[in-house]
Backbone as ProteinMPNN parsed JSONL, in Angstrom:
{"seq_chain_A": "XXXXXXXXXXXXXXXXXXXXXXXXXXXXXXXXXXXXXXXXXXXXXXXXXXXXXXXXXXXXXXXXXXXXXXXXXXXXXXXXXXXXXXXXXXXXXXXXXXXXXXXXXXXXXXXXXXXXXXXXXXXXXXXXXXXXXXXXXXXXXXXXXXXXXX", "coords_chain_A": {"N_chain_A": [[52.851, -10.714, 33.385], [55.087, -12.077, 32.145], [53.81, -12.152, 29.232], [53.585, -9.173, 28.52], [56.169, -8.601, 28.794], [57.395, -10.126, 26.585], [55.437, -9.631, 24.473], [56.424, -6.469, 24.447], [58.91, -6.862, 23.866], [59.185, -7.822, 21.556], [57.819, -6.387, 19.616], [59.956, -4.397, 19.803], [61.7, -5.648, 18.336], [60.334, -5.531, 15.964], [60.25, -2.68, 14.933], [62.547, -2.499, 13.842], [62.801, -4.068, 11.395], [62.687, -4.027, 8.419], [60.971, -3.468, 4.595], [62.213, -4.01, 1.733], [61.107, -3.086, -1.226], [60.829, -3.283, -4.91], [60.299, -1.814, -8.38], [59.937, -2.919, -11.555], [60.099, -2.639, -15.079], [59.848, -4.832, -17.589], [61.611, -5.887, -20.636], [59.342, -7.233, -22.33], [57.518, -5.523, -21.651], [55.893, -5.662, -19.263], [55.173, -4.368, -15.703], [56.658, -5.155, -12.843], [56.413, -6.271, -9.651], [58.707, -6.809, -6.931], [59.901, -8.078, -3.585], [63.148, -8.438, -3.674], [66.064, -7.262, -5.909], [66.182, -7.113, -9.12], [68.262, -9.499, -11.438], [70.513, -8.805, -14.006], [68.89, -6.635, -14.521], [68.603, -2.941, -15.815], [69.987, -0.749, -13.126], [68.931, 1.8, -13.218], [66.321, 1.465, -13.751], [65.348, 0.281, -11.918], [63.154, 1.079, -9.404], [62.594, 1.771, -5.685], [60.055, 1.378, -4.147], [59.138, 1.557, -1.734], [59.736, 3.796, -0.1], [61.894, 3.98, 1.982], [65.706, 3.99, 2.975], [65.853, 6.03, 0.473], [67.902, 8.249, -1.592], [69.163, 11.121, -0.162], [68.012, 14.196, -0.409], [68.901, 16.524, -3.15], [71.586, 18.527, -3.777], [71.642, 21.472, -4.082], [69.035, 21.857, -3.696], [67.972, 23.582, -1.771], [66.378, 25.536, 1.16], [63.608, 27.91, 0.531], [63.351, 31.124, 0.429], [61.872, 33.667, 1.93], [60.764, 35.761, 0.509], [61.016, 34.421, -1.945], [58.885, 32.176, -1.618], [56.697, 33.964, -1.101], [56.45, 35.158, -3.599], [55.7, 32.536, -5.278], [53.333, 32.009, -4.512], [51.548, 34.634, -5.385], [51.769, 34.049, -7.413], [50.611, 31.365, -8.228], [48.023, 32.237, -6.839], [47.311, 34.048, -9.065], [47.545, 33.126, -11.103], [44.852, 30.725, -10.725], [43.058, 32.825, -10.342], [42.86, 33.557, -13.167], [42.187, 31.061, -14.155], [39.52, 30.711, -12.963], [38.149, 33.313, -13.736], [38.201, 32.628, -16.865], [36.516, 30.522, -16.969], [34.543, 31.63, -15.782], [33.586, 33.209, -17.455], [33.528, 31.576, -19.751], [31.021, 30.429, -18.983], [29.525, 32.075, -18.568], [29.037, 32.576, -21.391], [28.137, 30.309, -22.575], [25.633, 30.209, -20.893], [24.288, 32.501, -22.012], [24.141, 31.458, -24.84], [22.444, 29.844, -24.639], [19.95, 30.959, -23.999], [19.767, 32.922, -25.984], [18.908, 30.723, -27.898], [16.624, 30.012, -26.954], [15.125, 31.759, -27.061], [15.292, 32.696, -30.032], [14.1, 30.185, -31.208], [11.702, 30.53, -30.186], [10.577, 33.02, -31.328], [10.564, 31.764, -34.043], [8.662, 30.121, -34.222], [6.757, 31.386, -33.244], [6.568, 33.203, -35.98], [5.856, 31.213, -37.585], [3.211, 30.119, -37.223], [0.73, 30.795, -38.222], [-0.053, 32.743, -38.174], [-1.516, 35.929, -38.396], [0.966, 38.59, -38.321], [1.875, 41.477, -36.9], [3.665, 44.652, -36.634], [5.42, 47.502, -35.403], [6.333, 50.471, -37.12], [8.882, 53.032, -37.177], [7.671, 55.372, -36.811], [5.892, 54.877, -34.88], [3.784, 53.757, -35.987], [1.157, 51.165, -36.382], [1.428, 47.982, -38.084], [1.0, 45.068, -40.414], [2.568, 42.431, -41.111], [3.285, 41.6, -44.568], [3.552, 38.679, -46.808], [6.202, 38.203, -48.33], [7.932, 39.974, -46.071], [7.88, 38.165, -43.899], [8.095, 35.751, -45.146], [10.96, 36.154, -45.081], [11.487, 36.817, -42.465], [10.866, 34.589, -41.515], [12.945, 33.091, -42.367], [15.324, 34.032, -41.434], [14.903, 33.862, -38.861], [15.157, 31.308, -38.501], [18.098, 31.206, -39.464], [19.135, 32.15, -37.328], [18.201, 29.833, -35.282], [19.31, 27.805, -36.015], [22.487, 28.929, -35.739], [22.276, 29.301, -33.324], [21.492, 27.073, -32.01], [22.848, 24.941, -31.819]], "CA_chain_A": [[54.079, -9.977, 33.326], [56.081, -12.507, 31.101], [53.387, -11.435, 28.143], [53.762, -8.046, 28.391], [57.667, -8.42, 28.53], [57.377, -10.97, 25.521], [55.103, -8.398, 23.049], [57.637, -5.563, 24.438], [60.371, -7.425, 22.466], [58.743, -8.239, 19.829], [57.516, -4.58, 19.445], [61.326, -3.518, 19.412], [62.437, -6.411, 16.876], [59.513, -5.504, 14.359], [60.419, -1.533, 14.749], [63.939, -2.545, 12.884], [61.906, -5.147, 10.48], [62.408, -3.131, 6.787], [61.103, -4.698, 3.599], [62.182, -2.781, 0.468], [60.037, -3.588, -2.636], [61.167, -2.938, -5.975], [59.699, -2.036, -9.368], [60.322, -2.373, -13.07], [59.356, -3.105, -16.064], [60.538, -5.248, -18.227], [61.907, -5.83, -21.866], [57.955, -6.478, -22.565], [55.942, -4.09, -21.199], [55.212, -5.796, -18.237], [55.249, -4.401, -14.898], [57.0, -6.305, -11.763], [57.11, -5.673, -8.052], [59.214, -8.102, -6.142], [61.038, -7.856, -2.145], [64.724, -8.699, -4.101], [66.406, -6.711, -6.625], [66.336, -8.422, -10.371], [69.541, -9.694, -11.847], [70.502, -8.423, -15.144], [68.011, -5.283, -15.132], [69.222, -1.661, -15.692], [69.76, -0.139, -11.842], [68.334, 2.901, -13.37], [64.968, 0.994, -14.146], [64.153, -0.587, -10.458], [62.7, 2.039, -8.494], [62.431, 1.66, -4.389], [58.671, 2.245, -3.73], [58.585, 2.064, -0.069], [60.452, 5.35, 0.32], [62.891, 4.131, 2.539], [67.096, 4.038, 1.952], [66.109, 6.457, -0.599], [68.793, 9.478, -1.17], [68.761, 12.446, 0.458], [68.015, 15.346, -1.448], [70.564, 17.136, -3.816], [73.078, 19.903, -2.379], [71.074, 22.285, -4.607], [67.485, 21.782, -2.904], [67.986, 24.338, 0.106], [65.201, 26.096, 1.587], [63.772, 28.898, -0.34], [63.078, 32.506, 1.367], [60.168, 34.395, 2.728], [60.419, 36.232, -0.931], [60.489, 33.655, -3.103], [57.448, 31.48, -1.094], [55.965, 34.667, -1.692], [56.27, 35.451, -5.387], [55.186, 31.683, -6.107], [52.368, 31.792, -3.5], [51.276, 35.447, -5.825], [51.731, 33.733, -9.359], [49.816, 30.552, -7.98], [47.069, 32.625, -6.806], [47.164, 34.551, -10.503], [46.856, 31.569, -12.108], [43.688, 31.218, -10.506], [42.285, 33.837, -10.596], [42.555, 33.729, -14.104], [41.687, 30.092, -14.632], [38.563, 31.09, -12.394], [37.482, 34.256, -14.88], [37.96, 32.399, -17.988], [35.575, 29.32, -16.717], [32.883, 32.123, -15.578], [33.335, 33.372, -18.737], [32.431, 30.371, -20.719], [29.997, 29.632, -18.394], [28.12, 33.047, -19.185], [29.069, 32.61, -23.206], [27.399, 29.517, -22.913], [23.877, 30.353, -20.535], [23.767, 33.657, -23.06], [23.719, 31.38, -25.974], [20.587, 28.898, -24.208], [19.255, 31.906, -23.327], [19.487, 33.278, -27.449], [19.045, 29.77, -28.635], [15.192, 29.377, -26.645], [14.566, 33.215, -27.95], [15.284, 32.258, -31.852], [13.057, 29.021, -31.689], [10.552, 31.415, -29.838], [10.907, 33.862, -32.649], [10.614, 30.677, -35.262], [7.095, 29.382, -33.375], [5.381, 32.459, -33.459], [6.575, 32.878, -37.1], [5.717, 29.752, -38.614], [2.675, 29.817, -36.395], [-0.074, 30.72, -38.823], [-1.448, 33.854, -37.547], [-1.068, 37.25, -38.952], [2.282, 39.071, -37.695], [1.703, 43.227, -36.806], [4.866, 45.597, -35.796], [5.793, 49.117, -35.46], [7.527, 51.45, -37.904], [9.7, 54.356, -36.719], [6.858, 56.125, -36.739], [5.698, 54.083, -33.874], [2.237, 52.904, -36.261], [1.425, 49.674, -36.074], [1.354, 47.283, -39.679], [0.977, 43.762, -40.49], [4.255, 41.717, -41.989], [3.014, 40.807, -45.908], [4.829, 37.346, -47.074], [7.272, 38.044, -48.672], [8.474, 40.189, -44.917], [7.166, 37.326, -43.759], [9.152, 35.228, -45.066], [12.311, 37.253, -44.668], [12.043, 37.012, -40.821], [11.172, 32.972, -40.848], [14.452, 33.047, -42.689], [16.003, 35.166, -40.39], [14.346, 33.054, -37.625], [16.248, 29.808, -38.931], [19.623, 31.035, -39.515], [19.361, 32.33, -35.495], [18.31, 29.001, -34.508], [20.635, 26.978, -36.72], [23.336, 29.411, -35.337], [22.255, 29.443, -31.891], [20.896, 25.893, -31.002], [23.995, 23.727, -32.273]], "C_chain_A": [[54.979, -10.497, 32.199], [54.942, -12.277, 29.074], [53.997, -10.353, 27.792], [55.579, -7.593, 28.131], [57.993, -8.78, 27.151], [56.815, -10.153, 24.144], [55.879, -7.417, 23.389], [58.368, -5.546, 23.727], [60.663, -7.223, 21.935], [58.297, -6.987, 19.423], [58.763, -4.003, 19.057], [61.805, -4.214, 18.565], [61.575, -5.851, 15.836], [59.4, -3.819, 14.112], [62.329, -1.72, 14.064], [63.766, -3.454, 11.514], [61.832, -4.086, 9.39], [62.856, -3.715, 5.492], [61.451, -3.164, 2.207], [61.495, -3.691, -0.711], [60.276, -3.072, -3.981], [60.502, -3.339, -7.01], [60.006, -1.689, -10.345], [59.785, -3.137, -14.137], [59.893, -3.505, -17.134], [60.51, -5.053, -20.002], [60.121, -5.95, -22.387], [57.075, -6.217, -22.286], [55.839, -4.497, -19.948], [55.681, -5.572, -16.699], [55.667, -5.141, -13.368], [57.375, -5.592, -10.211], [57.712, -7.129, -7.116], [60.372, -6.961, -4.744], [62.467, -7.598, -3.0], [64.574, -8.088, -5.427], [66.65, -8.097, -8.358], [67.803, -8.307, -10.786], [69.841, -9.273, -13.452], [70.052, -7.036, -15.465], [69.088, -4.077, -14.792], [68.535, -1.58, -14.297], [68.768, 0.569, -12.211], [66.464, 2.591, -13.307], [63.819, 0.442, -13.067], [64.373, 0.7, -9.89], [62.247, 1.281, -7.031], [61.053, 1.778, -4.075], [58.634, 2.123, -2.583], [58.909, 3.166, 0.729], [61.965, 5.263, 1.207], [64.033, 3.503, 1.885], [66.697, 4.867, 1.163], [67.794, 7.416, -0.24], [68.586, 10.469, -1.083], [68.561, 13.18, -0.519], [69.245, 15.97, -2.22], [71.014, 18.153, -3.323], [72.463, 21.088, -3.033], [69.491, 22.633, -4.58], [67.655, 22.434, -1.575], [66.632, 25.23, -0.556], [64.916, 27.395, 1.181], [62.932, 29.827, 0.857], [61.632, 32.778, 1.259], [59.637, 34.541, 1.261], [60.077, 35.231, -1.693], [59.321, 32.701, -2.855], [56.437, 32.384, -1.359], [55.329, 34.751, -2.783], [55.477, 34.056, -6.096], [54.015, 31.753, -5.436], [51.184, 32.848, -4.268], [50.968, 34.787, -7.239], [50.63, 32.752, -8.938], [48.427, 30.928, -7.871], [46.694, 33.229, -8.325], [46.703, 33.77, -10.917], [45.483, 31.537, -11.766], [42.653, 31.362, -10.615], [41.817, 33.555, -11.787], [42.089, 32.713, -14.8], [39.912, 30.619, -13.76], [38.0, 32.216, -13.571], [37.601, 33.744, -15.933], [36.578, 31.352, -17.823], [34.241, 30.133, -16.224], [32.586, 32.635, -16.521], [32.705, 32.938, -19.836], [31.446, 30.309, -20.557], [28.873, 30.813, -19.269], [28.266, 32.872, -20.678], [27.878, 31.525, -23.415], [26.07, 29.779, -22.393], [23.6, 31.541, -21.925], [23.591, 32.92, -24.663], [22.536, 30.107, -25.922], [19.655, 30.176, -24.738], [18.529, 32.63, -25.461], [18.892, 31.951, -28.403], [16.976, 29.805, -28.564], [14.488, 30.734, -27.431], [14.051, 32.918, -29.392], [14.508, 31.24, -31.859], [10.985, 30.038, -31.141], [10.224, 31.882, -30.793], [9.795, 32.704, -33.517], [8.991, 30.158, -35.236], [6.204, 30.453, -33.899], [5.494, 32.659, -35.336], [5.696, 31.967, -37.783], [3.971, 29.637, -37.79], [1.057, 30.507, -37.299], [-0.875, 31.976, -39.111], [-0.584, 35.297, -38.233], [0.355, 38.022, -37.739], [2.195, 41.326, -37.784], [3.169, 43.958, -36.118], [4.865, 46.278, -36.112], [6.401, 49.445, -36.521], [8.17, 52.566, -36.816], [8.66, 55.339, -36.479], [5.629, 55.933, -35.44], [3.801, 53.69, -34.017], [2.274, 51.417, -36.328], [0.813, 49.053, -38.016], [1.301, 45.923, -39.759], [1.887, 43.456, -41.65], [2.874, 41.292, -44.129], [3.655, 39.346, -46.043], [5.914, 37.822, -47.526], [8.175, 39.002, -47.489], [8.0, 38.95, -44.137], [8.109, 36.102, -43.478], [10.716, 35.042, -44.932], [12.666, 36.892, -43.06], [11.658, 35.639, -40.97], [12.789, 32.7, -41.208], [15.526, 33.114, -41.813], [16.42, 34.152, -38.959], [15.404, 31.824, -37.747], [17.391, 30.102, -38.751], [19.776, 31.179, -38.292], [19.215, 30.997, -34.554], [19.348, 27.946, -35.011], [22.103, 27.466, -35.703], [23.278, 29.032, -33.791], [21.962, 28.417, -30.99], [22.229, 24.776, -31.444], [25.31, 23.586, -31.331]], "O_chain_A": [[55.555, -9.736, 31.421], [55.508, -12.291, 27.981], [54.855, -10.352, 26.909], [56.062, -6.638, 27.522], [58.71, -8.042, 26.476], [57.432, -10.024, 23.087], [56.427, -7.139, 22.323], [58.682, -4.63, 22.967], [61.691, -6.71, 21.493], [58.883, -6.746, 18.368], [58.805, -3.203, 18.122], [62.499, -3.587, 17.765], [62.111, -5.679, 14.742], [58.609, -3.455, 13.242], [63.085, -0.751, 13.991], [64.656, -3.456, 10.664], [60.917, -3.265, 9.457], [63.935, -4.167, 5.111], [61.075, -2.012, 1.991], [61.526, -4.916, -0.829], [59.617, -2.037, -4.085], [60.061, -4.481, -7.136], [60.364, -0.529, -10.549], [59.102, -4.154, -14.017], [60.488, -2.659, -17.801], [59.704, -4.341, -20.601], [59.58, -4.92, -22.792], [55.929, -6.566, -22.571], [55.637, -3.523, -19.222], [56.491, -6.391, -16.264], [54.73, -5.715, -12.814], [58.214, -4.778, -9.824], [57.12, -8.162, -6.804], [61.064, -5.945, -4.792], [62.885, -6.441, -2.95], [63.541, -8.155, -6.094], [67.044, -9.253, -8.515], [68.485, -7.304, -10.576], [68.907, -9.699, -14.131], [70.545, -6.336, -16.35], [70.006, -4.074, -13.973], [67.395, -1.936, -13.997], [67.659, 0.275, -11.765], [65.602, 3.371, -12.903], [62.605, 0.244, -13.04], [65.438, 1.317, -9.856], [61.581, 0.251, -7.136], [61.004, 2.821, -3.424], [57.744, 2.864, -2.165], [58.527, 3.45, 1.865], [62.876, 6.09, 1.182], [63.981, 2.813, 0.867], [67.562, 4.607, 0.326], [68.53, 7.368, 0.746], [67.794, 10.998, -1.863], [68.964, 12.801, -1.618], [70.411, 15.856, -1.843], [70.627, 18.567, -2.23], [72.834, 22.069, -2.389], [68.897, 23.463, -5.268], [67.496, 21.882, -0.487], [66.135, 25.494, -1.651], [65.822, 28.207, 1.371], [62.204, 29.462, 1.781], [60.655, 32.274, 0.705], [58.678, 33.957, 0.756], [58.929, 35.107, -2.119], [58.705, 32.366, -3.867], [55.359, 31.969, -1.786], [54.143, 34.548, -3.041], [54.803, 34.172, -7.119], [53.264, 31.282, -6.29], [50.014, 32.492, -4.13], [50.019, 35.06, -7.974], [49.518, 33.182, -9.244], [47.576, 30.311, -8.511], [45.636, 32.785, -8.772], [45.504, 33.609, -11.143], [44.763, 32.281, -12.432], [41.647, 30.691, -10.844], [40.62, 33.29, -11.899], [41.588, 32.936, -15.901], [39.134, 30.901, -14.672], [37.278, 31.666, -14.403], [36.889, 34.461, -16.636], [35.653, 31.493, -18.623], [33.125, 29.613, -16.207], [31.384, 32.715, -16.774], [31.85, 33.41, -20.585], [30.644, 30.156, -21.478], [27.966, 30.655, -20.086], [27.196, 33.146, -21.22], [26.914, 31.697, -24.16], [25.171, 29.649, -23.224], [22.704, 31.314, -22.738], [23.059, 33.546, -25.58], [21.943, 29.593, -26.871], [18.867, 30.221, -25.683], [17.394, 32.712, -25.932], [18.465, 32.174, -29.536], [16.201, 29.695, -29.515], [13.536, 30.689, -28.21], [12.898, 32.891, -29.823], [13.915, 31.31, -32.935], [9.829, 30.068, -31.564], [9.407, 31.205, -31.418], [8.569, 32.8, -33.586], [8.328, 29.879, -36.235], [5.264, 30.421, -34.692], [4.53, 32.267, -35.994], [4.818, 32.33, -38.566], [3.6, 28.493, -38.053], [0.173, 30.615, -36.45], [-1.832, 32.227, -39.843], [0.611, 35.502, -38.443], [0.444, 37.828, -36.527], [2.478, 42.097, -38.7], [3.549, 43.593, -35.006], [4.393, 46.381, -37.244], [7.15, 48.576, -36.969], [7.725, 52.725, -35.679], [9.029, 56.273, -35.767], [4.717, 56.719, -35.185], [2.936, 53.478, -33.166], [3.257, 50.676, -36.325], [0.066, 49.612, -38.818], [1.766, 45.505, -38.698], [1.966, 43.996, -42.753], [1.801, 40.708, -44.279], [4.358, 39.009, -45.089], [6.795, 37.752, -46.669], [9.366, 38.941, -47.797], [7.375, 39.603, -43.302], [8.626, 35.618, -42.471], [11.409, 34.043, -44.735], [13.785, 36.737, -42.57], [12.459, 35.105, -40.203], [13.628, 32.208, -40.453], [16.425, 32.304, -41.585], [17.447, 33.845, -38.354], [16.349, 31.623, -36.985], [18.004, 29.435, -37.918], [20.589, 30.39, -37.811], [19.775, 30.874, -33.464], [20.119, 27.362, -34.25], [22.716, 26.627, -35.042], [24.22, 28.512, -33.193], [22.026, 28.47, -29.762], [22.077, 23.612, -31.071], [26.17, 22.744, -31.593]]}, "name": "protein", "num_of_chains": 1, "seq": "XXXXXXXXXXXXXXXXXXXXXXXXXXXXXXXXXXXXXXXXXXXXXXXXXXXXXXXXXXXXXXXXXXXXXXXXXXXXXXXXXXXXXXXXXXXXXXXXXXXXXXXXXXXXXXXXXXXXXXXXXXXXXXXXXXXXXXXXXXXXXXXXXXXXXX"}
């Protein structure tokens, strides 16, 4: 019984027990947290970090309406949104230029690749590239992967 009375107490003395901790930073550079306020320093410069004693809010911080929780609650979502569609945006700019990059070295392979090269005309006959078309499309082939793999 005389325990339980004894941590009781002491339970109600160490619920009035408040340490304030102050921080600033001095002439150079260096950071200081100490219990007691420093002598000499700008007020403005020691900050309270344990939250308590601070001061209340200013007389111009009242509680804002249905509407205006609204309207920021609308823009917030905007935002967004629109940070959301630019980032899927990239995303596809960027798979579409893998996607063109593995094409153009494709391209470049079969090119460079030793073997006779045949394609259509408009006329939908079929022809084999000469060199000098030949070399036109390895050309071709390069600037697409230069462009497209960097």
């Amino acid at each position: 019984m005389k325990t339980l009375l004894t941590l009781s107490l002491l339970a109600l003395f160490a619920l009035d027990a408040r340490a304030e901790v102050s921080k600033w930073i001095d002439e150079n550079g260096v950071m200081h947290y100490s219990d007691t306020r420093p002598v000499g320093i700008n007020a403005d410069s020691v900050r309270n970090v344990t939250g308590k004693d601070t001061a209340p809010p200013a007389a111009n911080d009242k509680p804002r309406s249905y509407l205006e929780r609204e309207v920021e609650l609308k823009k917030t979502r905007q935002e967004k949104q629109a940070a959301d569609a630019k980032l899927a945006q990239e995303k596809a700019a960027q798979e579409e230029k893998q996607r063109n990059c593995a094409n153009a070295r494709e391209s470049l392979r079969t090119l460079e690749g030793g073997t006779r090269i045949s394609v259509y005309d408009a006329n939908g006959e079929r022809y084999y590239l000469d060199e000098a078309e030949l070399e036109q499309r390895v050309r071709a082939a390069r600037a697409a992967v230069q462009e497209n793999c960097n």
